[in-house]
C-alpha positions in Angstrom: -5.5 -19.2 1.3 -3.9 -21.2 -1.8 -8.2 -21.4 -2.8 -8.8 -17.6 -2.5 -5.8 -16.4 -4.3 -6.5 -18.8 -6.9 -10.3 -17.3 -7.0 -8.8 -13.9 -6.9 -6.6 -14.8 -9.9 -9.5 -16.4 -12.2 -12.3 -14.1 -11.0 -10.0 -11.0 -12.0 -9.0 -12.4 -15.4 -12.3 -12.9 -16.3 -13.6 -9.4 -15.2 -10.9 -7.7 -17.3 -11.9 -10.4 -20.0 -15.7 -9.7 -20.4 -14.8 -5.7 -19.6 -15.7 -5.7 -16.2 -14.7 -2.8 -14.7 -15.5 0.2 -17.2 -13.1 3.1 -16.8 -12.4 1.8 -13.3 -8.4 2.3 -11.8 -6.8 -1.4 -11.3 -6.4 -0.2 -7.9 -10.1 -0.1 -7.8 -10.9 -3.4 -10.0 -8.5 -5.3 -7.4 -10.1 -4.1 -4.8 -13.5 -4.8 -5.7 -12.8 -8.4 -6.5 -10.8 -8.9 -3.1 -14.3 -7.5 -1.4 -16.4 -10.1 -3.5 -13.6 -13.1 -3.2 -13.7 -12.7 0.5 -17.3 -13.2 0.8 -17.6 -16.2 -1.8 -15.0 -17.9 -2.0 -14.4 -20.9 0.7 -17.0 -20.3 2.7 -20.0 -22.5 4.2 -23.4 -21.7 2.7 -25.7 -20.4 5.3 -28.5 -21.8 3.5 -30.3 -18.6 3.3 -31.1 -17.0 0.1 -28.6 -14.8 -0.8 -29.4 -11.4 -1.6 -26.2 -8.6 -3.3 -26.4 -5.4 -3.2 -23.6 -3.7 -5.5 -23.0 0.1 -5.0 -20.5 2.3 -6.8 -18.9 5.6 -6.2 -21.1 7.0 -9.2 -23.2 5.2 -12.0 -24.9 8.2 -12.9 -23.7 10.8 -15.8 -26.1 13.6 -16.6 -28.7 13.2 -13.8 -31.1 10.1 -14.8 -28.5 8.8 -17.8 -26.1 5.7 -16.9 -22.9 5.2 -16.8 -22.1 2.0 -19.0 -18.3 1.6 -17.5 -20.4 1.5 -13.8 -23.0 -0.6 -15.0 -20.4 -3.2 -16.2 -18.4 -2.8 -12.9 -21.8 -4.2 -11.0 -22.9 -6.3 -13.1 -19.6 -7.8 -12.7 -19.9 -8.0 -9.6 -23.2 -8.9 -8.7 -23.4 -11.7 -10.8 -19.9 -13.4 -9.6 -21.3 -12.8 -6.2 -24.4 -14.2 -6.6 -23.7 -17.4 -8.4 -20.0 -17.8 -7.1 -18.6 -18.4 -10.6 -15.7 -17.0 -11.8 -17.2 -14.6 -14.3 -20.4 -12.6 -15.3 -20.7 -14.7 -18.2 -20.1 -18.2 -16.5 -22.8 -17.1 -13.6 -25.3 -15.9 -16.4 -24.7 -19.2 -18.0 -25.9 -21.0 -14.5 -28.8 -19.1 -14.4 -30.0 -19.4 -18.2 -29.4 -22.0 -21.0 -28.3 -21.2 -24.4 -31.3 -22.2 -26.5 -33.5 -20.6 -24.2 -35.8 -17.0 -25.1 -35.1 -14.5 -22.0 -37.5 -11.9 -21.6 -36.1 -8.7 -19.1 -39.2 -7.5 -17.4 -38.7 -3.8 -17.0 -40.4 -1.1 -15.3 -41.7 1.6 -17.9 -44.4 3.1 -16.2 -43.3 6.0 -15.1 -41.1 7.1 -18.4 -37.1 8.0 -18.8 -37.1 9.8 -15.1 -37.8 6.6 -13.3 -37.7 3.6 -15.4 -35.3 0.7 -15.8 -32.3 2.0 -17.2 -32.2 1.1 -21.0 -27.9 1.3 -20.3 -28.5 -1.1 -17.6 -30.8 -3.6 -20.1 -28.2 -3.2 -22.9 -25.1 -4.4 -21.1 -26.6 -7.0 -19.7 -28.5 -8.1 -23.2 -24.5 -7.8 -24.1 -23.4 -10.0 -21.3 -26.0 -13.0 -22.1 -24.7 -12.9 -26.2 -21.7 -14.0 -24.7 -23.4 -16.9 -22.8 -24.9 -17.7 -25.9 -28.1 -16.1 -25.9 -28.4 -14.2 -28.8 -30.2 -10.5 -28.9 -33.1 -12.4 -31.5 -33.7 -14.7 -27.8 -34.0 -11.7 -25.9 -37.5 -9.4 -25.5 -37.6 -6.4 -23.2 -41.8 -6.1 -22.3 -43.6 -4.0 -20.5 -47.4 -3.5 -20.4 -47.2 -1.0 -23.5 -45.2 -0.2 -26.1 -45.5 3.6 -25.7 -43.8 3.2 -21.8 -41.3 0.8 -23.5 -40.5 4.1 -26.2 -41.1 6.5 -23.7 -38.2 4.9 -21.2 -36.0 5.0 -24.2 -36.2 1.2 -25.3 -36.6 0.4 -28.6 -35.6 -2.3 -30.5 -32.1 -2.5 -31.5 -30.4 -4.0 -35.2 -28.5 -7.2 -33.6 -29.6 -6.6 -29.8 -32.6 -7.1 -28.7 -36.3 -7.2 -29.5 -38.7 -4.8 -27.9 -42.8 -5.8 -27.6 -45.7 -4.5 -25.2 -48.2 -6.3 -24.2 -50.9 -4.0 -26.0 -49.2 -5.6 -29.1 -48.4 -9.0 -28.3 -51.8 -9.8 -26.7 -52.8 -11.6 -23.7 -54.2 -15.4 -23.5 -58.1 -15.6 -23.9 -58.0 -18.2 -20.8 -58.1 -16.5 -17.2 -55.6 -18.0 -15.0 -57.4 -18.4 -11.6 -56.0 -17.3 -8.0 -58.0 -17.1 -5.0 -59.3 -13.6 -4.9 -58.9 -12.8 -8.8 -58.6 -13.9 -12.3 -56.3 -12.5 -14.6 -55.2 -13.0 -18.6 -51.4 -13.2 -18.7 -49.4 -11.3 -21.3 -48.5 -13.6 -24.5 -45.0 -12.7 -24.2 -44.5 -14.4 -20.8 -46.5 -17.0 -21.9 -45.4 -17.7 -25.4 -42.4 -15.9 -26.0 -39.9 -16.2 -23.2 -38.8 -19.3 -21.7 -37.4 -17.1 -18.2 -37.7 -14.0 -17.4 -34.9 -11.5 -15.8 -36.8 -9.6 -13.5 -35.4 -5.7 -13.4 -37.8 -3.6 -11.1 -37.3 0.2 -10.1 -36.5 0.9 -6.6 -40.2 3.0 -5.7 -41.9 3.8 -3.3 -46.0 3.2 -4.4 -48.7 5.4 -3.0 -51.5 2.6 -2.1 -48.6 -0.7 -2.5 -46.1 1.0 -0.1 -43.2 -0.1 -2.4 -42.6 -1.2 -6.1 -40.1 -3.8 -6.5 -39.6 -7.3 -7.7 -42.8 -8.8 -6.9 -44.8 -5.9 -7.6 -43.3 -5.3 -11.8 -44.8 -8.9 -12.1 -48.4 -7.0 -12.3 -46.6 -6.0 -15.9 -47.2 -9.5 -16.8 -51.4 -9.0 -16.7 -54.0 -7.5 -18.6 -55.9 -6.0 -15.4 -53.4 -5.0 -12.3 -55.7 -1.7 -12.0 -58.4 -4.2 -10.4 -55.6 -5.2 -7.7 -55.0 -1.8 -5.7 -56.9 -2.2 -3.2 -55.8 -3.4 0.5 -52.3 -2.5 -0.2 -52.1 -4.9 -3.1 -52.3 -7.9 -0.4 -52.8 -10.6 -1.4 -52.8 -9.9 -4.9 -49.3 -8.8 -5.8 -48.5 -12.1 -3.7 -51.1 -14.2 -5.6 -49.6 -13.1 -9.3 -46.5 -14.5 -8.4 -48.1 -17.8 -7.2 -49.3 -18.4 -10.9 -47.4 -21.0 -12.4 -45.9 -19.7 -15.4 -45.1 -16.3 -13.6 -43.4 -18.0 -10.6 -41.6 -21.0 -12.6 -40.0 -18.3 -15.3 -38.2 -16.0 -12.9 -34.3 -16.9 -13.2 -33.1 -13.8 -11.6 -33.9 -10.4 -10.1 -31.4 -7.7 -10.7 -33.2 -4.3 -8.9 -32.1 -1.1 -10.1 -31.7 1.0 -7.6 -29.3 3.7 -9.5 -31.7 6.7 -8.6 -34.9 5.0 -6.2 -38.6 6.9 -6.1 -38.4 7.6 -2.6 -42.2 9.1 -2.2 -45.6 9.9 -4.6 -44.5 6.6 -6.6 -44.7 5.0 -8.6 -44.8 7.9 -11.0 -41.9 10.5 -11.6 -42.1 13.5 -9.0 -39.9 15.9 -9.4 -37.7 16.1 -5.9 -38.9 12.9 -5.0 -35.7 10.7 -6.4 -32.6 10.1 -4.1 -29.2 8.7 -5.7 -28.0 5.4 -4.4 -25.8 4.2 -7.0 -26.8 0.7 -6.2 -27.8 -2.9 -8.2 -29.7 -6.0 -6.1 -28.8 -9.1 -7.5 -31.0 -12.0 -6.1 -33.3 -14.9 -7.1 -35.5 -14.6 -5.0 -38.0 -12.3 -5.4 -39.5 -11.9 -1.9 -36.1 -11.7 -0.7 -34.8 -9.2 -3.1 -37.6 -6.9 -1.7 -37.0 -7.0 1.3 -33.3 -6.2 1.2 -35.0 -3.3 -1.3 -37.2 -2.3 1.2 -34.6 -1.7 4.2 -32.9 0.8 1.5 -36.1 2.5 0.7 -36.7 3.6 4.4 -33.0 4.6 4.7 -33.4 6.8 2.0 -36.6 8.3 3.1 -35.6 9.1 6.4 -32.7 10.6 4.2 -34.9 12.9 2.6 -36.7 13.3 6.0 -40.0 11.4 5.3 -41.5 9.0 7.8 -41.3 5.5 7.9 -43.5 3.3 5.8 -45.6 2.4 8.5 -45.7 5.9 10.0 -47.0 6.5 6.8 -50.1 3.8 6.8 -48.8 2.1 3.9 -46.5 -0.6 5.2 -45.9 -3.1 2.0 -47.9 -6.2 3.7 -47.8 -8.3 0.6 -44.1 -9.3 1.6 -45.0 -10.9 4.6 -48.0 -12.4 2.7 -45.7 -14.2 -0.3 -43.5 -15.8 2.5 -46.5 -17.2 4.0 -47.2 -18.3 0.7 -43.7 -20.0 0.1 -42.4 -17.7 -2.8 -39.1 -16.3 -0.3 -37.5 -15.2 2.5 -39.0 -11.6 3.7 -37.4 -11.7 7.3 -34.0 -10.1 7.0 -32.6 -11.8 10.0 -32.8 -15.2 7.6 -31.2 -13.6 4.3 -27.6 -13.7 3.7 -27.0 -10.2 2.4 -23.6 -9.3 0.5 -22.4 -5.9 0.0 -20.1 -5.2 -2.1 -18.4 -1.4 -3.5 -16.9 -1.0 -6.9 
């Protein structure tokens, strides 16, 4: 007991500290970080990846736009969680070093409506400048510049730098799998030294879901070839390729406002509201936990099942085969936690 309130103490001293909580009540902020204490602190490791999934009360202000008190509340949260430190900043500094270039692999594709939230990217660009990686070490990419604008990035005087792939090139050598070839973007390759991987919650037309895995096809010059069979094996296969798979530090899935059908583009009645991060590193884990939350919201909105639907997202099943994660829920530890 002496542990946990000691872990209670330091974990909410360095919320407050870093800003944790937003606009939060201290009622709430105590309770959150007894709910996140309780499930990290002095307990055995399972040795399953672990996979936390923060959701608040309401992170959304104005239909699609963020709320930045919220967003610092989960991030909070998540991160502590995740990394059992006893701050956002000390867990970021676990997962990245200071000298190192971070790129944050967003999802653009489908402009403002149903992209990653540019509020969500700009507190935690915010977050690593206090583990000592500055905004000129951070690069938000996409695979063009005019998603990148049209999601609302842009880069910012003294926060980070902003580049598509259309402008920053891709390497002139192929990088080989076994059923394609591929020339990977120049930022991944060049530019970053890890990559914090921040997918949008969708559900995908001929992939059956967009998630972690799948916003690493952002890192290629020619995912278009790759749509066939469900994406399996080749969403799997482009996060076998070295300097894909080796970069990825952390997934952080935003799940604020998830495309629950007709993805990955924006369809107008086609979004439900979860108010909800997925903090993980690994990938094939992440999605899965992602994909459980998909089909609850579905069935919310009354759609079928994925597999009712003939487009069940076999490519999970396919990267665990191919050791990149943990797809079987029944071997993830998953942590839930409300702020």
């Amino acid at each position: 007991m002496a542990d946990r309130r000691r872990f209670l103490q330091t974990l909410g001293a360095g919320a407050l500290a870093f800003g944790g909580y937003g606009s939060s009540s201290l009622k709430t902020q105590r309770k959150a970080m007894a709910a996140i204490a309780s499930r990290t602190s002095g307990e055995p490791s399972t040795g399953k990846p672990r996979v936390v999934v923060v959701k608040a009360k309401k992170a959304l202000v104005h239909g699609y736009d963020a709320d930045r008190g919220a967003l610092r509340a989960m991030l909070a949260a998540g991160l502590v969680a995740l990394t059992q430190q006893k701050d956002p900043v000390a867990s970021l500094s676990k997962l990245v070093r200071p000298a190192e270039r971070i790129g944050f692999k967003i999802n653009g594709l489908a402009a403002r409506q149903a992209a990653t939230h540019v509020e969500l990217v700009d507190e935690l660009s915010a977050l690593l400048a206090k583990a000592d990686v500055e905004g000129r070490q951070q690069i938000a990419f996409d695979r063009f510049a005019r998603d990148l604008s049209a999601s609302g990035f842009s880069s910012r005087l003294g926060r980070y730098r902003c580049v598509g792939n259309d402008e920053a090139g891709h390497e002139e050598e192929l990088s080989q799998m076994p059923s394609s070839a591929s020339r990977l973007s120049r930022v991944l390759t060049s530019q970053v030294d890890g990559v914090i991987n921040l997918p949008v919650l969708k559900q995908h037309m001929l992939a059956g879901m967009t998630g972690a895995l799948k916003n690493n096809f952002g890192c290629i010059h020619n995912p278009n070839k790759m749509h066939v069979d469900r994406c399996d094996p080749f969403i799997a296969e482009v996060n076998a390729i070295p300097a894909i798979r080796d970069k990825q530090r952390l997934v952080i899935m935003d799940a604020l406002r998830p495309v629950v059908d007709l993805g990955p583009a924006y369809q107008a009645g086609m979004i439900e509201v979860a108010n909800t991060l997925i903090f993980a590193t690994d990938l094939v884990a992440a999605d899965a936990v992602g994909l459980e939350l998909l089909e609850k919201l579905r069935a919310r909105h009354g759609l079928p099942t994925l597999a009712q639907a003939g487009v069940t997202p076999t490519y999970l099943a396919t990267a665990a085969k191919m050791g990149l994660g943990v797809c079987d829920l029944s071997g993830i530890e998953v942590v839930t936690i409300e702020v």
